[in-house]
C-alpha positions in Angstrom: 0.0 0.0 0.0 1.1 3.4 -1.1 0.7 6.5 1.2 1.1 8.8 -1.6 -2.0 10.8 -2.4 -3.7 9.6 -6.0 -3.6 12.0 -9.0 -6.7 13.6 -10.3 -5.7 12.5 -14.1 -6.3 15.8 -16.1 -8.4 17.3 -14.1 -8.0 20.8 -13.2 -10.2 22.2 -10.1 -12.7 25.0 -11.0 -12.6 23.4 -14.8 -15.5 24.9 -17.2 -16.5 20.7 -16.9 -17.2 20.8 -13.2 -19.4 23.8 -13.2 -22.6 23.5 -15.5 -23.0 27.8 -15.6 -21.3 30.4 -15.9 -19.7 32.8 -13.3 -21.9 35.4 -14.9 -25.1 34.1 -14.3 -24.3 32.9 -11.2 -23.2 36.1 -9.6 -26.5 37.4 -11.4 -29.3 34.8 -10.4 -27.2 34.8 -7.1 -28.1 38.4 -6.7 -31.7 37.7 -7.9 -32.1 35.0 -5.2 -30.6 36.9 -2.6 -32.5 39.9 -3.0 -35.8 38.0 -3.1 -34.7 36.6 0.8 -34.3 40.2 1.8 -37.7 41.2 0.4 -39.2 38.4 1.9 -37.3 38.7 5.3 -38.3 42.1 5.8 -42.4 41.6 4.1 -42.0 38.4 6.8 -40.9 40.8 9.7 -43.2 43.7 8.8 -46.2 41.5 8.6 -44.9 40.2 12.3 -44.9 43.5 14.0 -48.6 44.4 12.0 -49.7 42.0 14.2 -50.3 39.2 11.1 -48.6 36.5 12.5 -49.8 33.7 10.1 -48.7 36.0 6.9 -45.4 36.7 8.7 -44.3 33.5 9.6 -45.0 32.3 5.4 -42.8 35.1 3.9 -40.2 34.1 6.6 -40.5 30.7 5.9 -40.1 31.6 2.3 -37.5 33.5 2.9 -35.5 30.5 4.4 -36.5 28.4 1.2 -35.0 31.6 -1.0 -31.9 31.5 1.5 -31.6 28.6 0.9 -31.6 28.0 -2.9 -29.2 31.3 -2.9 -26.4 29.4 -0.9 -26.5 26.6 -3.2 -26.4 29.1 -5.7 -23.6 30.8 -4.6 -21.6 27.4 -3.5 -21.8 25.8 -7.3 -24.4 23.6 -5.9 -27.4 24.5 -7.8 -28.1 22.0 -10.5 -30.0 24.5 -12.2 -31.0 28.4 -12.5 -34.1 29.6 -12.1 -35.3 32.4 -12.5 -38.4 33.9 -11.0 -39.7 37.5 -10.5 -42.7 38.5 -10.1 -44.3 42.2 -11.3 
C-alpha cells in the first residue's frame, strides 16, 4: 500500500467541466435570489410587527426556502437556475 495521495488525471479544479453555468449568471441569479430573501425577510418581519402572525411567519419561511436556494447558488451547488420574478 502506497501513502502517496492519487492524482486527479487531467483534471483541473474549478474546470468549465465541473461547473454546469457560468460565473456570470451565477453572480447574477445569485443576486436575484438573494434579493428575493431580503424582500421576503423584511415583508415576513413587517407582517410580524402588524400583528399578522400567520402571513409573517410564510414570507419568513419563504425567505428561508429563498436563502436557501441562494447558498447553493452561490456554493456551485445549484443544479439548475431559475429564475423567477414577479411584477
Amino acid at each position: 500500500m502506497s501513502a502517496e495521495p492519487q492524482s486527479s488525471a487531467g483534471r483541473v479544479p474549478g474546470s468549465a467541466e465541473l461547473r454546469p453555468y457560468s460565473e456570470g449568471k451565477r453572480a447574477g441569479y445569485g443576486l436575484l435570489w438573494s434579493a428575493w430573501t431580503v424582500l421576503l425577510t423584511i415583508g415576513g418581519f413587517v407582517q410580524l410587527a402588524n400583528g399578522s402572525v400567520l402571513s409573517g411567519l410564510v414570507g419568513l419561511g419563504l425567505a428561508a426556502l429563498a436563502l436557501r436556494y441562494a447558498w447553493r447558488i452561490w456554493t456551485w451547488q445549484a443544479k439548475r437556475l431559475i429564475f423567477f420574478i414577479v411584477f
